[in-house]
C-alpha positions as CSV (number, residue, x, y, z in Angstrom):
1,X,-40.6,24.8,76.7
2,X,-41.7,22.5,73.9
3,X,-41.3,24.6,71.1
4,X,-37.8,25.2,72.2
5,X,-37.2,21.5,73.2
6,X,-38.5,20.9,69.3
7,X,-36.4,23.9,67.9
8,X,-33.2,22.5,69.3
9,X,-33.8,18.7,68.3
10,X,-34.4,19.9,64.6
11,X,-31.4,22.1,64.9
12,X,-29.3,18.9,65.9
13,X,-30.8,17.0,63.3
14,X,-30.4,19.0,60.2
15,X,-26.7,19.4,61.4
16,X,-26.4,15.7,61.1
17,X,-28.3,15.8,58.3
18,X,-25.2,17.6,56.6
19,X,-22.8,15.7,58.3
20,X,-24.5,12.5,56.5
21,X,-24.6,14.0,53.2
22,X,-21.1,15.0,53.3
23,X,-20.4,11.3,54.4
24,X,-22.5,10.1,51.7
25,X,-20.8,11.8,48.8
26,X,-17.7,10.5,50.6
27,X,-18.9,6.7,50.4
28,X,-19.8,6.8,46.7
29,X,-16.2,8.8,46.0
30,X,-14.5,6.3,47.8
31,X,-16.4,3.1,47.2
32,X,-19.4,2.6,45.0
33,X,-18.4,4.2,41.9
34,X,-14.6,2.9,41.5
35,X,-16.9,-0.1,41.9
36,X,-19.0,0.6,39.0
37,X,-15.5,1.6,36.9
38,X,-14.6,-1.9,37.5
39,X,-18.0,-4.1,36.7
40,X,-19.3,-2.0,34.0
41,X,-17.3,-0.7,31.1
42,X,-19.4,0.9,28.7
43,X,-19.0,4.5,29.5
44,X,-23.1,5.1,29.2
45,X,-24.2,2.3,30.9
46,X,-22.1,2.8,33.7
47,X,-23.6,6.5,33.5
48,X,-26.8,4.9,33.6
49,X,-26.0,3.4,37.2
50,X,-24.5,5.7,39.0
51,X,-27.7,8.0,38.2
52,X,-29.7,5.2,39.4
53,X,-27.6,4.9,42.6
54,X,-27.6,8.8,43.4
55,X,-31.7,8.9,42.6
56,X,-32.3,6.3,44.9
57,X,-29.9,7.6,47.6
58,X,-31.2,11.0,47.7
59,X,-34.6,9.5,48.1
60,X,-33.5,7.7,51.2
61,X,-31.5,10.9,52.4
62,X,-35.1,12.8,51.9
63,X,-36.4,10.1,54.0
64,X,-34.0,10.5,56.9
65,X,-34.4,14.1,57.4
66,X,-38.2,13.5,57.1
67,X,-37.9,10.8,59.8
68,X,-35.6,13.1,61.8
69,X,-38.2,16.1,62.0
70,X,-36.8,18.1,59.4
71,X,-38.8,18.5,57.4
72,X,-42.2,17.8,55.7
73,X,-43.2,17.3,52.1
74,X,-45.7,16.8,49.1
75,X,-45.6,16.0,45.3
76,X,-48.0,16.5,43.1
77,X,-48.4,15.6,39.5
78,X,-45.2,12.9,39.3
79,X,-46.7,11.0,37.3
80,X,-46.0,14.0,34.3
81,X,-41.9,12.7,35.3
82,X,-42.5,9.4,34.0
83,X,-41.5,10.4,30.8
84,X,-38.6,10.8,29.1
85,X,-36.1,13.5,27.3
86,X,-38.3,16.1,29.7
87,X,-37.0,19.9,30.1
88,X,-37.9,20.1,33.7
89,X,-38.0,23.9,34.9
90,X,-38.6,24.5,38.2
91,X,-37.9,27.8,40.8
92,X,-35.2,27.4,43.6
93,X,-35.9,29.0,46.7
94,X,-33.9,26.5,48.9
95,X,-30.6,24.4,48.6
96,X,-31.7,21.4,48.4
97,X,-34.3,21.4,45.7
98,X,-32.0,19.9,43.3
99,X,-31.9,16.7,46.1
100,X,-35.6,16.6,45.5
101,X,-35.8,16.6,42.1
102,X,-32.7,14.6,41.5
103,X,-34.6,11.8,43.9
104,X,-37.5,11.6,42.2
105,X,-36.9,12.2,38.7
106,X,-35.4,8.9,36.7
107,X,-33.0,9.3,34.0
108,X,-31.9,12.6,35.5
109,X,-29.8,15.4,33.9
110,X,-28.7,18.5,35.6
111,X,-26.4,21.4,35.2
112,X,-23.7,21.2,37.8
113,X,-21.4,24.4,39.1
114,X,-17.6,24.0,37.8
115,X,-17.0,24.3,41.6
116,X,-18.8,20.9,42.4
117,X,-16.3,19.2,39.8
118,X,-13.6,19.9,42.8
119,X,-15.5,19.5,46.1
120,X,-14.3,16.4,47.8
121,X,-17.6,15.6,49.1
122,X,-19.6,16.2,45.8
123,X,-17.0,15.5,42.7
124,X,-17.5,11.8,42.9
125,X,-21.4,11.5,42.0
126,X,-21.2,14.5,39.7
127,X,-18.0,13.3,37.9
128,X,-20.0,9.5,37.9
129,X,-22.9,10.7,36.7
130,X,-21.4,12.6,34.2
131,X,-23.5,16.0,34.8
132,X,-22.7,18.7,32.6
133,X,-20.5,21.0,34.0
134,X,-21.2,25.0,33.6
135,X,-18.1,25.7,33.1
136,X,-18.5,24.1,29.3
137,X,-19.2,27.9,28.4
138,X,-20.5,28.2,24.4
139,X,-21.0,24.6,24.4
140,X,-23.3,24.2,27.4
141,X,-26.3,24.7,25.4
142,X,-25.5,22.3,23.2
143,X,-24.6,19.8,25.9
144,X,-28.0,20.5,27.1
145,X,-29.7,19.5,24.3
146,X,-27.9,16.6,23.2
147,X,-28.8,15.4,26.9
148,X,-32.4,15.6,25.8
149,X,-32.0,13.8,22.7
150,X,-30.5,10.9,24.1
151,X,-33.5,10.7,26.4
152,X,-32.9,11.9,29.5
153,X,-34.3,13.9,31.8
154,X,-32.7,18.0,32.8
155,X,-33.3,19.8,35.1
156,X,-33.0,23.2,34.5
157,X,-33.2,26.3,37.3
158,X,-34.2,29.2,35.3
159,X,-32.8,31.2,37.7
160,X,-29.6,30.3,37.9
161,X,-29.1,30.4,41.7
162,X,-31.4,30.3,44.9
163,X,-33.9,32.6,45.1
164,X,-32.3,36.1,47.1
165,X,-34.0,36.6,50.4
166,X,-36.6,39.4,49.5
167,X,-38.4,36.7,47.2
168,X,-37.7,38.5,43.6
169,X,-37.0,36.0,41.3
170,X,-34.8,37.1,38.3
171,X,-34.5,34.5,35.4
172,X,-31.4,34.2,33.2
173,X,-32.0,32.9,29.6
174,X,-30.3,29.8,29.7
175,X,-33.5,27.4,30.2
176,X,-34.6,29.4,27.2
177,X,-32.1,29.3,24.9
178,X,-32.4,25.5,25.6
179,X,-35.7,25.5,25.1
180,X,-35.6,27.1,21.3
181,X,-32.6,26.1,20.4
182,X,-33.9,22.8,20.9
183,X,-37.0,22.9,20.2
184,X,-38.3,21.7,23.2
185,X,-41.7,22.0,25.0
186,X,-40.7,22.8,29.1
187,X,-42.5,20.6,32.1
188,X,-42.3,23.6,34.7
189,X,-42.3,22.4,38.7
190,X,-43.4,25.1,41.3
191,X,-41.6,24.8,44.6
192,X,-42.4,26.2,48.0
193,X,-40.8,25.6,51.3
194,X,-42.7,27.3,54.3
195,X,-41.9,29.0,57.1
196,X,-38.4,29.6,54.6
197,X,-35.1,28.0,55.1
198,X,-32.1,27.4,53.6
199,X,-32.8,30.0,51.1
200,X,-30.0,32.1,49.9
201,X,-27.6,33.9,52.0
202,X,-29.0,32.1,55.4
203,X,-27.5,29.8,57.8
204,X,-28.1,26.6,58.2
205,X,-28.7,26.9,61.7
206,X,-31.3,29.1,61.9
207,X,-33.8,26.7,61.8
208,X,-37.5,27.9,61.5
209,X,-39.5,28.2,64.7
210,X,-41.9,24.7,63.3
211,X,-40.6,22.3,60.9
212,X,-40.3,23.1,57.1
213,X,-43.3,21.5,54.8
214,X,-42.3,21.8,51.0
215,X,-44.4,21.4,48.1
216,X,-43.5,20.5,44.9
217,X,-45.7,20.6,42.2
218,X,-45.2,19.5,38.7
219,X,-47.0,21.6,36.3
220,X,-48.5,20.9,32.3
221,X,-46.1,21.4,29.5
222,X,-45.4,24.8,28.6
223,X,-45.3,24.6,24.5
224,X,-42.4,25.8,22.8
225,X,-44.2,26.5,19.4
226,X,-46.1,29.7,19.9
227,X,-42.3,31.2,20.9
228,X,-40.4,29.4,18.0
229,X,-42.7,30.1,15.3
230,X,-43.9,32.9,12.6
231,X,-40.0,33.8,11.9
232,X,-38.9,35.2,14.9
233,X,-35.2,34.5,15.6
234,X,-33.7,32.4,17.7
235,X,-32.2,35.6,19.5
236,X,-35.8,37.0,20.1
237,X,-37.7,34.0,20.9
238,X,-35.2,33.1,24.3
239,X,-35.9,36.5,25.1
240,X,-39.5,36.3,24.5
241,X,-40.1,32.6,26.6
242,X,-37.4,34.2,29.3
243,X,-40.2,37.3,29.8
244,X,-42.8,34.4,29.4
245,X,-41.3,32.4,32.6
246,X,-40.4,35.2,34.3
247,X,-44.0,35.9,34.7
248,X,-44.9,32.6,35.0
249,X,-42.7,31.7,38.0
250,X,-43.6,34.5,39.8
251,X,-47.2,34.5,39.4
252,X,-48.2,37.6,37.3
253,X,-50.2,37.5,34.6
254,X,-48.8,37.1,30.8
255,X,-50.5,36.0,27.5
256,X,-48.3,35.2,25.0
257,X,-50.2,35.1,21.5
């Protein structure tokens, strides 16, 4: 009876959990940014804040669904995000790993879905923040790196998309194209979330039999020379580091000389 008395209270709750983000992204829409257009003019400054703002309001959404039973989590190595103009790598085997990254990473930079630009509940922050949009096509890389260079901080999911349910990650070469093209070492972040939810393809009220506890672990730097050097074009090299992380990320050994 308690287990199901639990089951059905964190059920409840990570339905309001939505329901808050969705009035969340409404309240910034509607209020706080058009704010910000009118106190601060200059375009990056006003960038600036509204990152700020999101950063600090997904760490208090984090804390809600923590204080509501959600969920569970622990960080290790945040101190390696103190940093800036980091190429932050990291898996994605639940929806709201970007939240967690985007709440405790400053100076944050992400690549955001073309469809985001156009959801009413999420076109405000990403459109304030001025995330770079996917839809760019041959100029997203580019936007990528000029990201870096003006010191801020991307995040990058190799992947593309949430892990698919059988657990076989598949990396695109995006992250590495970034990565060579700009000459970039990588800060990789290793992220579990066990018993699994929200993972691709499942509904978000099937709610695990005991709450979720994620771990997020930020990792060394991953050097970019050893891919970038003796010749090797730029064509070879993504391909190389994208066969380097694919190993990495799942686990399996690979040397790369």
């Amino acid at each position: 009876m308690r287990e199901r008395l639990s089951r059905g209270w964190r059920l409840c709750a990570t339905g309001l959990s939505f329901v808050l983000f969705g009035i969340g992204g409404l309240a910034l829409r509607l209020l706080v940014f058009p704010l910000l257009n009118l106190l601060i003019r200059h375009t990056q400054r006003r960038i600036a804040v509204a990152r700020t703002v999101i950063r600090l309001t997904f760490r208090a959404y984090i804390g809600v669904m923590r204080g509501l039973g959600v969920l569970r989590y622990e960080i290790s190595g945040l101190e390696k995000l103190e940093r800036g103009g980091l190429l932050i790598l990291a898996n994605h085997p639940t929806l709201i790993d970007t939240i967690f990254l985007m709440a405790f990473v400053k100076r944050a930079d992400c690549v955001v879905k073309g469809a985001l630009w156009d959801n009413p509940f999420t076109r405000g922050p990403v459109r304030a923040a001025g995330y770079i949009n996917n839809a760019n096509g041959v100029d997203l890389v580019a936007d990528c790196i000029a990201s870096l260079r003006r010191g801020n901080n991307l995040i990058i999911f190799p992947e593309g998309t949430r892990t698919p349910a059988d657990g076989v990650i598949s990396l695109k070469r995006g992250a590495a194209n970034i990565a060579v093209r700009g000459a970039r070492d990588m800060t990789p972040v290793r992220i579990s979330c066990q018993p699994s939810t929200l993972g691709k393809g499942e509904k978000w009220w099937k709610v695990p039999a005991r709450r979720v506890q994620f771990r997020i672990a930020v990792q060394d730097d991953l050097a970019i020379a050893g891919f970038i050097g003796g010749g090797a074009s730029e064509v070879m090299a993504a391909r190389a580091l994208t066969t380097y992380l694919q190993h990495y990320f799942t686990g399996t050994s690979e040397n790369h000389a």
